[in-house]
NUVEXKE-111299 format. One record per residue (C-alpha): chain; residue in one letter; x, y, z. Coordinates in Angstrom, 1 decimal, padded with zeros to 4 digits. Last residue first. Layout:
N
('A', 'A', (X, Y, Z));
...
This chain:
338
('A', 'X', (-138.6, -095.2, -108.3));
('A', 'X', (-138.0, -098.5, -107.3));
('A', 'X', (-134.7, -098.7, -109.5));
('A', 'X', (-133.3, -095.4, -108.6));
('A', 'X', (-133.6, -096.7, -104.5));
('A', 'X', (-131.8, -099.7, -105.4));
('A', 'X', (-129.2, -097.2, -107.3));
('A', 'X', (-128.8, -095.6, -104.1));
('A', 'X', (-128.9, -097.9, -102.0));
('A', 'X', (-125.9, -099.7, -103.5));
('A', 'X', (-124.1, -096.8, -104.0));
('A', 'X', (-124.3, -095.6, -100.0));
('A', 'X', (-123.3, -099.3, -099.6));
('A', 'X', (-119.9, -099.2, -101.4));
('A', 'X', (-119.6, -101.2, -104.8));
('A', 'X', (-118.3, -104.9, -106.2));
('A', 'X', (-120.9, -106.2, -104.1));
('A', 'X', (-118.8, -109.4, -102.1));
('A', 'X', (-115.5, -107.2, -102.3));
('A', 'X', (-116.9, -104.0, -102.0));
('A', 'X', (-119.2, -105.0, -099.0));
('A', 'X', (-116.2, -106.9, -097.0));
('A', 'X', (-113.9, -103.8, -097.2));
('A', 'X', (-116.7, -101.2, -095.7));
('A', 'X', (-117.8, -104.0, -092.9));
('A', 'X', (-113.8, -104.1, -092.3));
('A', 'X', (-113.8, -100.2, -092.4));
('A', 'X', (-116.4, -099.7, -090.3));
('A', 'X', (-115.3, -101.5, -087.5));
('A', 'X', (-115.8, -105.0, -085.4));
('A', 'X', (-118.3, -106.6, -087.8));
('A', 'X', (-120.8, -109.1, -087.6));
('A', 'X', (-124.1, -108.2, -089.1));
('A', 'X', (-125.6, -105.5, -086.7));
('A', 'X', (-121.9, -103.8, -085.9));
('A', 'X', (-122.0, -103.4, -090.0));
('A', 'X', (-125.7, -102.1, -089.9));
('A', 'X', (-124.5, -099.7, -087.4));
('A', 'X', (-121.8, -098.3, -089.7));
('A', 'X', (-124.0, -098.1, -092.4));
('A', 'X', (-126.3, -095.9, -090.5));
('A', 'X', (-129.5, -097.6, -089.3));
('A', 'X', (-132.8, -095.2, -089.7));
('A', 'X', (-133.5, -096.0, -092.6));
('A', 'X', (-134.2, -099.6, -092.3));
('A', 'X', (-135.6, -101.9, -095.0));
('A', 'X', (-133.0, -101.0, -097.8));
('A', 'X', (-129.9, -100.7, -096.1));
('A', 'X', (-130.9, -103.7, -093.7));
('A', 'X', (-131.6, -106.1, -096.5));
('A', 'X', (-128.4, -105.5, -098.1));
('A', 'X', (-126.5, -105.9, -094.9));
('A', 'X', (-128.4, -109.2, -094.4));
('A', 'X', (-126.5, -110.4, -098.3));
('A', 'X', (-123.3, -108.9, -096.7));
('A', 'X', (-123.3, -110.5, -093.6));
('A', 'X', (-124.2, -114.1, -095.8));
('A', 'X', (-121.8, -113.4, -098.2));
('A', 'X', (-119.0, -112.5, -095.2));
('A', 'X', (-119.4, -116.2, -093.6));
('A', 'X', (-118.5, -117.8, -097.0));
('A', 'X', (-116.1, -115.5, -097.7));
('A', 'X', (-114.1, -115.9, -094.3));
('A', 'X', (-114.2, -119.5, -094.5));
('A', 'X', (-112.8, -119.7, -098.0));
('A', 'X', (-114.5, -120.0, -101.1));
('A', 'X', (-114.1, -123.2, -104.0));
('A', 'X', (-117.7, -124.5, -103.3));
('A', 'X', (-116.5, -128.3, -103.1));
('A', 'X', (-113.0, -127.8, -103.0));
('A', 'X', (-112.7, -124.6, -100.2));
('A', 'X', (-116.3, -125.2, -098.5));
('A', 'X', (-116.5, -128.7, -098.1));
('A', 'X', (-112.7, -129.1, -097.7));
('A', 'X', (-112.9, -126.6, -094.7));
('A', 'X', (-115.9, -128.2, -093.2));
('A', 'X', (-113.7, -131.7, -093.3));
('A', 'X', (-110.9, -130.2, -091.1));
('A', 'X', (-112.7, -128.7, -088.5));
('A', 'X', (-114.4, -132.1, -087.8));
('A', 'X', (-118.3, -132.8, -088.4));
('A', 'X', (-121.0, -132.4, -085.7));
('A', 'X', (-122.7, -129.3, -087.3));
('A', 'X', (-122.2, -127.1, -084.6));
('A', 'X', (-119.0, -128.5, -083.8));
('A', 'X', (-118.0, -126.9, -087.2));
('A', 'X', (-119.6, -123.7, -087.2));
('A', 'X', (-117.5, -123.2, -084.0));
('A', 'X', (-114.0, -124.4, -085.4));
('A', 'X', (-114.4, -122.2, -088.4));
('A', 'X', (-114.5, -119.2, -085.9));
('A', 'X', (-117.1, -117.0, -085.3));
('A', 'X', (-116.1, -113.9, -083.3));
('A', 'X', (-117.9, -111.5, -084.8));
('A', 'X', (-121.3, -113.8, -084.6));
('A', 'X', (-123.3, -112.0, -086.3));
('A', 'X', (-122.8, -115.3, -089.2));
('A', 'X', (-124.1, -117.6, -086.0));
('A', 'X', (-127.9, -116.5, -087.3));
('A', 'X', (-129.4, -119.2, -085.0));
('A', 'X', (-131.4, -120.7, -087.7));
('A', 'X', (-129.9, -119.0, -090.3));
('A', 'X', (-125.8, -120.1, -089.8));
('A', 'X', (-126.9, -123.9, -088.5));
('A', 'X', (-129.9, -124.1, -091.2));
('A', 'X', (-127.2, -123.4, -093.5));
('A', 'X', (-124.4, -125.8, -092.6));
('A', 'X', (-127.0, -128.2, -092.4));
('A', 'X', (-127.9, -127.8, -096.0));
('A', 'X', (-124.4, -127.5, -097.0));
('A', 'X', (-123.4, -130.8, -095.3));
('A', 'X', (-127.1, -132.4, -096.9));
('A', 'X', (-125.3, -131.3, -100.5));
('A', 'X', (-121.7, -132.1, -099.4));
('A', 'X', (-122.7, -136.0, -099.2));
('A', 'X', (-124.5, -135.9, -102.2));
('A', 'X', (-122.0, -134.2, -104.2));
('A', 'X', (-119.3, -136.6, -102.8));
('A', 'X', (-116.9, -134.4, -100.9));
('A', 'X', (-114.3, -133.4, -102.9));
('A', 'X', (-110.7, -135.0, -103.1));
('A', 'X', (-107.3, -132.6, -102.0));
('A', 'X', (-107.8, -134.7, -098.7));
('A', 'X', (-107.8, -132.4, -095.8));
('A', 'X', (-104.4, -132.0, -093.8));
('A', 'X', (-103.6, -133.4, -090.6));
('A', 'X', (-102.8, -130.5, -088.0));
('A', 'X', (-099.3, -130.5, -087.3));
('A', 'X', (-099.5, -127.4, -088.7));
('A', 'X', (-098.2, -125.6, -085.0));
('A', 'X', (-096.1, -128.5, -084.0));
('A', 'X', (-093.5, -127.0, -086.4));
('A', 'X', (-092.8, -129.4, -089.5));
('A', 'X', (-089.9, -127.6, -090.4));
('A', 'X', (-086.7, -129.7, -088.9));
('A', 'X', (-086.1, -127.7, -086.3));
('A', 'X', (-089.8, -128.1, -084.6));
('A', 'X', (-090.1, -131.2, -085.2));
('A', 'X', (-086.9, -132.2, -083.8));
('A', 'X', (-087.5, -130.1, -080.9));
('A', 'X', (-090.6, -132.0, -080.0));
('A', 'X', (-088.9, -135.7, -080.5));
('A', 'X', (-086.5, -134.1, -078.2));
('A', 'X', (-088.9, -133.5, -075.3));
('A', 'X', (-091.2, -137.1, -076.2));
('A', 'X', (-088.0, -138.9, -076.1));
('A', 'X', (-086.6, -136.9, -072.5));
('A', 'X', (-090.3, -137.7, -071.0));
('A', 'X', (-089.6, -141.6, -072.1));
('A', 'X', (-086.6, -141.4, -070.2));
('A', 'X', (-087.9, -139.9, -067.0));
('A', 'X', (-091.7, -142.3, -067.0));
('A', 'X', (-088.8, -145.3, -067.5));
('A', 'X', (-087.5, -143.7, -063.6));
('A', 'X', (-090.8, -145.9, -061.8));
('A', 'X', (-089.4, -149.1, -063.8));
('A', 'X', (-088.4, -151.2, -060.8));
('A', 'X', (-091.9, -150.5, -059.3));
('A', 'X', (-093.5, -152.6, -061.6));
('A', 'X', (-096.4, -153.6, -060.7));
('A', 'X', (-096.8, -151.6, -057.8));
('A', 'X', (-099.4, -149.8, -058.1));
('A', 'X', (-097.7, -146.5, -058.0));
('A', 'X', (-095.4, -147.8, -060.6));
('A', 'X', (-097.6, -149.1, -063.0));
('A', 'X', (-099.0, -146.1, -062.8));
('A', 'X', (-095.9, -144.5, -063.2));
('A', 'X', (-094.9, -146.4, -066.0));
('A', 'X', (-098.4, -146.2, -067.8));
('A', 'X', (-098.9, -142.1, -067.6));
('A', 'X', (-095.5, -142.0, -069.4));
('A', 'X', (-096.4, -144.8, -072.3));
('A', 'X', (-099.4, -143.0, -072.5));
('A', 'X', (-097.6, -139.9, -073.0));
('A', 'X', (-095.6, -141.1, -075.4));
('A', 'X', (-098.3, -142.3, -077.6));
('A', 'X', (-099.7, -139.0, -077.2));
('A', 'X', (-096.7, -137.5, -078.9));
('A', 'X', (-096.5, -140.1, -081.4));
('A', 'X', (-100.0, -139.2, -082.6));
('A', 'X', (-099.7, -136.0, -082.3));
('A', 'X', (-096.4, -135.6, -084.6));
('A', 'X', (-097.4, -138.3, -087.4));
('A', 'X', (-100.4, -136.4, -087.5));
('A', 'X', (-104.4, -137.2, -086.4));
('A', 'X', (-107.4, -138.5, -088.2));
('A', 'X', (-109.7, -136.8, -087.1));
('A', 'X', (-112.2, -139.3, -085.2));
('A', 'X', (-108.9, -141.5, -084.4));
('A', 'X', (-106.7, -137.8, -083.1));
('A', 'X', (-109.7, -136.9, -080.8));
('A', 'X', (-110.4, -140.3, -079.2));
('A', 'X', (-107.2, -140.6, -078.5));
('A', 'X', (-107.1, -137.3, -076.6));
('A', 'X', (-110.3, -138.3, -074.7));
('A', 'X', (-108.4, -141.6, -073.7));
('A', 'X', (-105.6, -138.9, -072.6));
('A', 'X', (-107.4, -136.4, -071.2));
('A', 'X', (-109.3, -139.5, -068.6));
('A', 'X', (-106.3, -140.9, -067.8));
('A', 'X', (-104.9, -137.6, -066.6));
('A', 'X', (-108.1, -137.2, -064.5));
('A', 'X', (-108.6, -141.1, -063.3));
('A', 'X', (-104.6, -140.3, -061.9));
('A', 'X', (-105.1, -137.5, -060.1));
('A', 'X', (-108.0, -138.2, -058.5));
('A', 'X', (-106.6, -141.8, -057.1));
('A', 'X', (-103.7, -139.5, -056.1));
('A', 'X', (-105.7, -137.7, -053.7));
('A', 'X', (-107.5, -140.5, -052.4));
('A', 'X', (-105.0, -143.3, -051.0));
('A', 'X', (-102.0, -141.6, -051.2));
('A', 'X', (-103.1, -138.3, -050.5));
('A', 'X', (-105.1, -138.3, -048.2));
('A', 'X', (-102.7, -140.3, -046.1));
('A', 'X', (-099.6, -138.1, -046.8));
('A', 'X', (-102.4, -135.5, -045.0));
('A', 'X', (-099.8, -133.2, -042.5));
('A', 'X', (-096.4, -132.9, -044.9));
('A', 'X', (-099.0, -133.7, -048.1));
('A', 'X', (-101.1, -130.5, -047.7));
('A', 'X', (-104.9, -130.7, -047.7));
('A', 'X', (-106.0, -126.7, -047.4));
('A', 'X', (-104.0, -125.3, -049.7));
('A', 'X', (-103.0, -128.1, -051.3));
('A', 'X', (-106.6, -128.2, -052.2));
('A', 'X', (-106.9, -125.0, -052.9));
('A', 'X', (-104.5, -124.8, -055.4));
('A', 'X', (-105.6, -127.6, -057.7));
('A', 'X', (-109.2, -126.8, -056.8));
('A', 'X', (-108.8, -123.3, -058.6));
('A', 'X', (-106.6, -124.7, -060.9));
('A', 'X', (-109.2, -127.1, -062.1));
('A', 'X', (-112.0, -124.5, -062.0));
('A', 'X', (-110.1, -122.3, -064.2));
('A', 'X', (-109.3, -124.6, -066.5));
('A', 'X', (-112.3, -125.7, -067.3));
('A', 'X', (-113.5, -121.9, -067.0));
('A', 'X', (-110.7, -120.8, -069.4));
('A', 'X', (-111.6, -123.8, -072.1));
('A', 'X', (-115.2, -122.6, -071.8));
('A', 'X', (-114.5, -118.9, -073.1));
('A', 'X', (-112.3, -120.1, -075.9));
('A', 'X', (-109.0, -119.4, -076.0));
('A', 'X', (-108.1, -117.4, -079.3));
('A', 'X', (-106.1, -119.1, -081.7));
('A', 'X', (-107.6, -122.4, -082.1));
('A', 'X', (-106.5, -124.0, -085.7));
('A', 'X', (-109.0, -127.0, -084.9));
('A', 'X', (-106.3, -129.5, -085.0));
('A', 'X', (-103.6, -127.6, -083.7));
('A', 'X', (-106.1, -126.2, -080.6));
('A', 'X', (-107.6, -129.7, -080.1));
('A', 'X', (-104.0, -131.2, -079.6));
('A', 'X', (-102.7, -128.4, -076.9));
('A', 'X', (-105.9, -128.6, -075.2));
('A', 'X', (-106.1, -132.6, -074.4));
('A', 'X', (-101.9, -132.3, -073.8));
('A', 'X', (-102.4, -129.4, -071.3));
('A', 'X', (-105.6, -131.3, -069.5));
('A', 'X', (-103.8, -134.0, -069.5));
('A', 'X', (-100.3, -132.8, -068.2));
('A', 'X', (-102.1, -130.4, -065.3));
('A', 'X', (-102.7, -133.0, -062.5));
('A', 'X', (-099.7, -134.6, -062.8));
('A', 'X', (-097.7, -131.3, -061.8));
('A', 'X', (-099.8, -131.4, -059.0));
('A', 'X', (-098.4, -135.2, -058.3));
('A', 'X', (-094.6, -133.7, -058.6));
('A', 'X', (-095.2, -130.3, -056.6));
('A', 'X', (-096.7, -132.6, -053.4));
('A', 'X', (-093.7, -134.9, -053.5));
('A', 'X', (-091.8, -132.3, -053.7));
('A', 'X', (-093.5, -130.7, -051.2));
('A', 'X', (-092.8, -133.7, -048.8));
('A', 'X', (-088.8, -132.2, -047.7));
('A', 'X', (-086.1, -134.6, -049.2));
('A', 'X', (-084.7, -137.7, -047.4));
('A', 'X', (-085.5, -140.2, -050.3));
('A', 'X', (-082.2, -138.3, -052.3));
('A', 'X', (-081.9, -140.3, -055.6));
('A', 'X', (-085.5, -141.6, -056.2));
('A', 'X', (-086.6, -138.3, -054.9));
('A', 'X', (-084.2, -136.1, -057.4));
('A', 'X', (-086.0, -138.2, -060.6));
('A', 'X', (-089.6, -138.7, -059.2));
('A', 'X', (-089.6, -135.1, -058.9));
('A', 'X', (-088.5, -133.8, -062.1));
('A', 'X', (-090.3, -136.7, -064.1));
('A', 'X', (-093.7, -134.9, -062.5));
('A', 'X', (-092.0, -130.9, -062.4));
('A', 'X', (-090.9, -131.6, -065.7));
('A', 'X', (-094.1, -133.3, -067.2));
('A', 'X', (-096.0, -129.7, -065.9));
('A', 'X', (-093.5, -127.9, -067.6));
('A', 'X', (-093.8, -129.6, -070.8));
('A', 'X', (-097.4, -129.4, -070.7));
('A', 'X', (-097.2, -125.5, -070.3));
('A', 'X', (-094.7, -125.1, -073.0));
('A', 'X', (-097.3, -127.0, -075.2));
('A', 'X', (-100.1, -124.7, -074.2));
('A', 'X', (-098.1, -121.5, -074.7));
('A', 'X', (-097.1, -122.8, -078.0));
('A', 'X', (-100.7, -123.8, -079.5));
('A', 'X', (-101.6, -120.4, -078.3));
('A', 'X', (-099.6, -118.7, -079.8));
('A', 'X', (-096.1, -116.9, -079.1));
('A', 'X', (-093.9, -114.9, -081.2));
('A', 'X', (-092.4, -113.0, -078.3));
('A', 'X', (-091.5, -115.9, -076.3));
('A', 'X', (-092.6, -116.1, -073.0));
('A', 'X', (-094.9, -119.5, -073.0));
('A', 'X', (-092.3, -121.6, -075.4));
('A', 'X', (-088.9, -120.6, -073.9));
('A', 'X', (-090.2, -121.5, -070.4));
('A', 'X', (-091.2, -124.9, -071.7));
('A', 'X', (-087.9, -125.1, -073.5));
('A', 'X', (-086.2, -124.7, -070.1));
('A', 'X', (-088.0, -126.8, -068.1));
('A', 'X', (-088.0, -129.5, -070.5));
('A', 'X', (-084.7, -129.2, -070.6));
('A', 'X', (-084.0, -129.8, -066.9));
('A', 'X', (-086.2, -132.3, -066.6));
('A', 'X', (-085.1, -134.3, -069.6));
('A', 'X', (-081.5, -133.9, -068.4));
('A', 'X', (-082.9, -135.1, -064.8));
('A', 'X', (-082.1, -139.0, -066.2));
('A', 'X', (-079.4, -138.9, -067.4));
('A', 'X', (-078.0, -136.7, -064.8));
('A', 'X', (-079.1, -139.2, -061.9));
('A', 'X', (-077.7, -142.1, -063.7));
('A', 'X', (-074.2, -140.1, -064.1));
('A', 'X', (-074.4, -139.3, -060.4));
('A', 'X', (-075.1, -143.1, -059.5));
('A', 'X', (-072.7, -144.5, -061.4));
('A', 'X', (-070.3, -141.5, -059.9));
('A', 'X', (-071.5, -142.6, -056.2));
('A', 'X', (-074.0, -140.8, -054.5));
């Protein structure tokens, strides 16, 4: 290469190389959540995608796995960029049970398939089916991703970062296709915007992890919030989702078929309690039942009955919803009926 080309190849590899390194920074941190992991892994994924297109562009003569690495890598931006959004939005800090077989599966045929297909022996395979695959599947994330941020209303930050997505996804699409194959190395540069628009962000406060848009500060028409509550409700009885331990505000939300964000305003400006109180009145108001139905429960296994990890959560949740201890409150119920 000549030193035009050299500079053009650093230019253009910088994103890469950073990427690499902040998505690194972001999945083995000690401070890490999920929201972190998951963006680390999408920038690692982009990397290895604008990573190969980069070093094949400039050295043609390179061994097929890179080809082979960058179209993988393809495989695993949508999904990451799907996830990522849905867990700042929804506040996700545990993965869910069906997230890790989604992904599971998609790994599984990620690494099987090149496994058993690889591009050195099948380049046909893969450019005329593989790829087709590849492509409809990080389409697919990002239209779902769209459809995410318009029903919630998105952020300045998600919204810019899936417009820069697109705009990757559409230069080497267009690329592939041949539309514009003069553009193939615009998918680099507008990896590098979407990488330093990140650590802007991020260094400037507005950390991707409350990117999450925030609830108006106005209540929910009463007559609105009325049928919300009485859904809400049915949901929490029907099914009795308060035993849930792990009940999250996310999962009462997508039972009910409204966003994350709106069942927190319903319940913190039009009934003025948190999550966790809500979900603890109704624990504690089955509690009460237990204590003075069963006698042969301990207090301890009526918390484990409700919802509770320990005894001393179920302990700290009944004195602050009963203003007393369960061995007082059955006593003086048991004073009163005698």
């Amino acid at each position: 290469m000549n030193l035009g080309q050299q500079i053009l190849f650093l230019l253009y590899a910088l994103g890469a190389v950073n990427g690499t390194i902040l998505g690194l920074y972001l999945i083995l941190r000690k401070k890490r959540s999920l929201a972190s992991v998951l963006l680390g892994v999408l920038l690692l994924a982009m990397s290895i995608r604008v990573g190969k297109s980069v070093f094949v562009s400039f050295n043609p003569g390179l061994p097929r796995i890179y080809l082979q690495l960058g179209l993988s890598g393809c495989f695993l931006i949508g999904p990451s960029l799907y996830y990522f959004t849905r867990t700042v939005l929804e506040k996700v800090t545990k993965v869910p049970a069906r997230w890790k077989w989604i992904w599971g599966i998609q790994l599984a045929a990620l690494v099987i398939t090149g496994i058993v297909v690889p591009y050195e022996t099948n380049r046909f395979a893969w450019n005329h089916v593989i790829v087709h695959i590849i492509y409809a599947q990080w389409m697919a994330y990002l239209v779902a991703t769209g459809v995410l941020l318009i029903r919630t209303g998105g952020s300045r930050f998600l919204n810019i970062l899936l417009a820069g997505n697109c705009f990757i996804f559409l230069a080497y699409l267009g690329a592939f296709m041949s539309l514009w194959s003069g553009f193939y190395l615009g998918g680099a540069l507008s990896f590098t915007f979407v990488l330093y628009l990140t650590i802007f962000f991020n260094l400037n406060g507005a950390g991707f992890e409350n990117a999450a848009p925030r609830a108006e500060r106005k209540k929910i028409p009463e007559s609105n919030a009325k049928t919300l509550l009485e859904r809400l409700d049915k949901a929490l009885l029907d099914n009795e989702l308060y035993k849930d331990p792990n009940l999250k505000l996310s999962d009462l939300a997508q039972k009910i078929n409204i966003p994350p964000h709106q069942l927190s305003q319903l319940l913190n400006d039009n009934l003025g309690k948190s999550f966790s109180t809500y979900i603890n009145e109704y624990r504690i108001t089955e509690a009460c039942k237990l204590i003075t139905s069963n006698g042969l429960l301990t207090f301890e296994a009526i918390g484990y009955e409700v919802g509770y990890n320990s005894k001393s959560t179920f302990y700290a949740a009944f004195r602050k919803i009963k203003d007393t201890t369960p061995a007082l409150y059955k006593e003086s119920v048991e004073n009163q009926a005698g």
